[in-house]
C-alpha positions as CSV (number, residue, x, y, z in Angstrom):
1,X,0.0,0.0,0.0
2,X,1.2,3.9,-1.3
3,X,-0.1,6.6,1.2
4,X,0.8,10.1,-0.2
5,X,0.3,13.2,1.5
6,X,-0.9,17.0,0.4
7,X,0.7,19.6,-0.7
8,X,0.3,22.6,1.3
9,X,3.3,25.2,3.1
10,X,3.9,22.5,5.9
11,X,3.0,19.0,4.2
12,X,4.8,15.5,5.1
13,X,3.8,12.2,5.5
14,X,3.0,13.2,9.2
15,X,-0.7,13.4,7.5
16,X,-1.3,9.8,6.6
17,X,0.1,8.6,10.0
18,X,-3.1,7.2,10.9
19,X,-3.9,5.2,8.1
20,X,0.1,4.2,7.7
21,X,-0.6,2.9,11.7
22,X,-3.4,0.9,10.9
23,X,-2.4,-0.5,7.8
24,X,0.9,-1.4,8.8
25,X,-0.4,-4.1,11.4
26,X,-1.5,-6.3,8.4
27,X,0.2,-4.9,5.5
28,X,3.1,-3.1,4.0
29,X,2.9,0.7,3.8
30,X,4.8,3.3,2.0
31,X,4.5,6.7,3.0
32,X,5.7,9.3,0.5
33,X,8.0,12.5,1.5
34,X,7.0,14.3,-1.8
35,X,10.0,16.4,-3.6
36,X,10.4,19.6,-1.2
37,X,8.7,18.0,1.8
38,X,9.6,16.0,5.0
39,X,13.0,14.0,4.6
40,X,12.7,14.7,0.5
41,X,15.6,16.4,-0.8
42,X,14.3,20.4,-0.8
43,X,16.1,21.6,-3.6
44,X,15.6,25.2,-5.1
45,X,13.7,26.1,-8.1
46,X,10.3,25.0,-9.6
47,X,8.2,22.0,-8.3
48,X,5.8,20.8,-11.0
49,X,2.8,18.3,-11.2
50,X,6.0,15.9,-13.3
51,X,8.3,16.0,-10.9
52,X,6.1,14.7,-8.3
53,X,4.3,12.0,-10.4
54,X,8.4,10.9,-11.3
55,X,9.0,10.5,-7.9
56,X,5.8,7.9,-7.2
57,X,6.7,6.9,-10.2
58,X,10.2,6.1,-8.9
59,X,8.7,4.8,-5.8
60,X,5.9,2.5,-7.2
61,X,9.8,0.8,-9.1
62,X,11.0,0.7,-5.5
63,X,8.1,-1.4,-4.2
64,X,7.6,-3.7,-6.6
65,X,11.8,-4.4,-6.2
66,X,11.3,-4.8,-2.8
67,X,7.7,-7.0,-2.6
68,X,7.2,-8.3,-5.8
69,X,5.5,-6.9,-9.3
70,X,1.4,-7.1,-8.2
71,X,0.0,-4.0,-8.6
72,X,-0.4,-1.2,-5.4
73,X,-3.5,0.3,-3.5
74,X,-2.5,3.9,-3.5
75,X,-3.6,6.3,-1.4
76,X,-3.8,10.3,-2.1
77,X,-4.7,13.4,0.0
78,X,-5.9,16.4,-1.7
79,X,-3.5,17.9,-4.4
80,X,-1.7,15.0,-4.4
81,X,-4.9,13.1,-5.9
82,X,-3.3,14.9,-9.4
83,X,-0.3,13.0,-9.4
84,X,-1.5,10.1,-8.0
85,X,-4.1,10.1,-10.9
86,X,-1.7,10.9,-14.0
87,X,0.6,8.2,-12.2
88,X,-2.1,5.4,-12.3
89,X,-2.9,7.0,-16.2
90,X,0.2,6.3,-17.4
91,X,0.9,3.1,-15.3
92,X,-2.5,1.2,-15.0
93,X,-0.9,-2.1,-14.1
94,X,1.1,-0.4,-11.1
95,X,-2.1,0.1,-9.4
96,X,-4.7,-2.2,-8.1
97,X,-7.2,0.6,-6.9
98,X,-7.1,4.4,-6.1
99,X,-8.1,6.3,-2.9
100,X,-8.4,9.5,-3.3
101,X,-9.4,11.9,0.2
102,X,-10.1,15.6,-0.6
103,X,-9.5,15.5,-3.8
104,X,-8.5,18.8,-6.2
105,X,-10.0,19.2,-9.0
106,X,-13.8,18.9,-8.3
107,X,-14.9,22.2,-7.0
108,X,-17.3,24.8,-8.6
109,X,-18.2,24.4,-12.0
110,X,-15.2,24.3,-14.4
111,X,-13.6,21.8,-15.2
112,X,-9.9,21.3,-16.0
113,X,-9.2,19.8,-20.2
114,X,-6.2,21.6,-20.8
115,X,-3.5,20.5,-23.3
116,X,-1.6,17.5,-21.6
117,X,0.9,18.2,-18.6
118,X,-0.4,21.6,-18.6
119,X,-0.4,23.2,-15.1
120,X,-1.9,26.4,-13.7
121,X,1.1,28.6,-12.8
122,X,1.1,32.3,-11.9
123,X,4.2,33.1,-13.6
124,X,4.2,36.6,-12.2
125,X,3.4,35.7,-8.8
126,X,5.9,32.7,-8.8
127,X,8.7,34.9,-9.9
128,X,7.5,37.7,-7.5
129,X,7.7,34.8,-4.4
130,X,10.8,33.6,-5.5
131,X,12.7,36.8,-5.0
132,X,15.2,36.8,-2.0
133,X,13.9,39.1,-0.5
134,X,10.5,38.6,-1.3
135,X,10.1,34.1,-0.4
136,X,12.3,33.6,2.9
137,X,10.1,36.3,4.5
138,X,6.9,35.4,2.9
139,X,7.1,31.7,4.2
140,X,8.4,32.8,7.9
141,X,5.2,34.4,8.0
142,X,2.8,31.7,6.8
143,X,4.8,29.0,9.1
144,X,4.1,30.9,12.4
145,X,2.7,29.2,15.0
146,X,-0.3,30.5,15.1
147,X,-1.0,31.1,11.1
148,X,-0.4,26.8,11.0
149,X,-2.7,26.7,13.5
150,X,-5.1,28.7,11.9
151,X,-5.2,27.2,8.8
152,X,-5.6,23.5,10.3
153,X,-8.4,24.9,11.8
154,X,-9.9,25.8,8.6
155,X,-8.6,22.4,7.2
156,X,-10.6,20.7,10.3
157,X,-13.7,23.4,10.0
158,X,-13.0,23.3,13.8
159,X,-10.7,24.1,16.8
160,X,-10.4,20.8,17.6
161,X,-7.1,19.7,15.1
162,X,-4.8,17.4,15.9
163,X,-1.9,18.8,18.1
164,X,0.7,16.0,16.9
165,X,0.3,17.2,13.0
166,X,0.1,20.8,14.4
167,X,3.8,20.1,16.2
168,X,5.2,18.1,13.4
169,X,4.2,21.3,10.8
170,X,6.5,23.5,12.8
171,X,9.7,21.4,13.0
172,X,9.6,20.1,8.8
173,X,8.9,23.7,7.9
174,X,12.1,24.9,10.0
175,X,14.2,22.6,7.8
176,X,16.7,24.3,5.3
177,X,15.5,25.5,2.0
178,X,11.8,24.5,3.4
179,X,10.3,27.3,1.2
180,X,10.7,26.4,-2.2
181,X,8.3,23.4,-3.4
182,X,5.4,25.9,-0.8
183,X,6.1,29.0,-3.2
184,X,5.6,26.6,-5.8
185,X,1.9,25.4,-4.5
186,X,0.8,28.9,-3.8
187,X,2.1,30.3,-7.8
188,X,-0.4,27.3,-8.9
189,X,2.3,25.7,-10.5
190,X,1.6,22.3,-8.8
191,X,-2.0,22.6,-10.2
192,X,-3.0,20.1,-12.9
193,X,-4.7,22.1,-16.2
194,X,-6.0,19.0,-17.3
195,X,-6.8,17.0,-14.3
196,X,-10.5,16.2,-15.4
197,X,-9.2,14.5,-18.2
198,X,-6.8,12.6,-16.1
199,X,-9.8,11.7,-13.6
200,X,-11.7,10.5,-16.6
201,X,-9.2,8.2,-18.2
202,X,-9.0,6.0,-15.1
203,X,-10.4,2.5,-15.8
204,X,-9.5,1.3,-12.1
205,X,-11.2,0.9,-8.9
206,X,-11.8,4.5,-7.6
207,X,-12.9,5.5,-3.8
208,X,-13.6,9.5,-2.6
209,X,-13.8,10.7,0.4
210,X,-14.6,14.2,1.3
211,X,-15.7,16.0,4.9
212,X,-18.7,18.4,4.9
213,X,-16.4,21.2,7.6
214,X,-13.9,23.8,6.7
215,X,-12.4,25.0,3.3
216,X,-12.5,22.2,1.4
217,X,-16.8,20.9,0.8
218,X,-17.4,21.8,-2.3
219,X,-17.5,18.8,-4.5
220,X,-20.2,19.4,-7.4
221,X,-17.6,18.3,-10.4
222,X,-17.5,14.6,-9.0
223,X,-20.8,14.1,-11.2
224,X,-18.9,13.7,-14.0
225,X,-17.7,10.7,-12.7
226,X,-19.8,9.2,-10.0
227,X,-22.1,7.3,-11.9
228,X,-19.0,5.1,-13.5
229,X,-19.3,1.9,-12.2
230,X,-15.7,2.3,-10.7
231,X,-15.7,5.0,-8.8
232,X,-17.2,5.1,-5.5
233,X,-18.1,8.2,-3.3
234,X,-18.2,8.5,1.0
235,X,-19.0,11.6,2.5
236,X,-18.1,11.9,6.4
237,X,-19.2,14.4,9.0
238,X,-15.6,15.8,9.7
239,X,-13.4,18.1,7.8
240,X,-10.7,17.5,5.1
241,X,-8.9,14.9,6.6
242,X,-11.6,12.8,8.0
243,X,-9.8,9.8,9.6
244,X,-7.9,12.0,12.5
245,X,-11.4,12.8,13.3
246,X,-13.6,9.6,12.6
247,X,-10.8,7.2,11.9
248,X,-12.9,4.1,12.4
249,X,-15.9,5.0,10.3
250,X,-13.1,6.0,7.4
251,X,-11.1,3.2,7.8
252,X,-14.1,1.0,7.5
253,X,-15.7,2.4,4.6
254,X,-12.1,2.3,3.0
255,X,-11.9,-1.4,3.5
256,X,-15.1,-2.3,2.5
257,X,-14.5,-0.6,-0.8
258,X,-11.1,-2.8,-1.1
259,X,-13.7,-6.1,0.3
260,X,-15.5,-5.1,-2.8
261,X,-12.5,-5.2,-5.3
262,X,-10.9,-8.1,-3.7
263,X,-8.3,-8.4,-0.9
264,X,-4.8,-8.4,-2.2
């Protein structure tokens, strides 16, 4: 099993420990450092929706050295649905099913076709944060105690976040060089133009999962592909990481939609 985390100023694979914890008791779980995050080298310059599908990519290669060639149940959080996606398009026998929690690419009412690999970049506001003496400042700022905090809360759509992620947030964004793949997520340039048509393409087993609190509830582009027989949709009462919050409920809606595919 591949867990992969967001993408966000303070990600790392802190945010799928609970499901890497439970899984791990009866399986064997990967959890992703993306490029620029957690123990990932965090080299200066542009981060882009390739890069980060290269390095699953490189990873899924890993796995199937290590355990064997059958194909992975891969996990994805938010943003990271993109890559995950384009990963399983352009390696469908890597991947036995896709979970995708959060996912990008379904709010509002446009949807994404763009020309292939196209991404969403704010050139001017990219080159604008990665000035010297623009960036380093610009990310102290949105790593400060409390401006983590706040935005887990509006991740959570509550007070109540987990104080362990909330912890972990300030140490990996105090890292060296911590700021770059961040500047890139906020310039858009990790944002799929053509992510619908990567959603659409997928022939495997597909499970959402979305919260109904906080930033992240509107979800009115998943009916273009809910009625396709492999995609399956759960909707919890919590925010946009559900299994902090209602980790049994999540976890057994999740394996009831592998049941239904066939355990591995």
């Amino acid at each position: 099993m591949l867990l992969v985390h967001s993408i966000n100023a303070s990600a790392s694979a802190y945010e799928v420990r609970p499901l890497h914890e439970h899984f791990a008791c009866h399986r064997t779980v990967y959890s992703i450092d993306l490029p620029g995050y957690g123990f990932s080298e965090r080299r200066p310059g542009e981060y882009t929706p390739r890069q980060m599908t290269d390095a699953l990519h490189a990873l899924v290669a890993r796995i199937a050295l290590e355990q064997g060639s059958g194909p992975i149940d891969a996990f994805a959080l938010s943003l990271s649905s993109e890559f995950l996606a384009r990963a399983a398009v352009e390696a469908p026998t890597a991947f036995r099913s896709l979970a995708l929690a959060s996912p990008t690419g379904f709010s509002g009412r446009t949807r994404r076709y763009g020309p292939p690999g196209s991404t969403r970049k704010v050139g001017w506001l990219y080159r604008f944060l990665s000035r010297p003496s623009v960036g380093p400042t610009a990310f102290r700022w949105l790593t400060r105690p409390g401006v983590i905090r706040y935005f887990l809360a509006r991740t959570w759509g509550s007070p109540n976040i987990d104080e362990g992620l909330w912890a972990y947030d300030l140490i990996t964004t105090r890292q060296p060089e911590a700021r770059h793949a961040p500047i890139s997520f906020l310039s858009a340039c990790l944002f799929s133009a053509d992510i619908n048509t990567l959603y659409e393409a997928l022939a495997l087993p597909v499970w959402v999962s979305h919260g109904v609190r906080g930033d992240f509830v509107d979800y009115r582009g998943l009916s273009t592909v809910r009625a396709r027989g492999n995609w399956q949709v759960s909707v919890f009462q919590a925010g946009a990481l559900p299994y902090f919050e209602v980790g049994a409920a999540f976890i057994a809606d999740y394996e009831r939609f592998l049941d239904s595919i066939g355990r591995p």
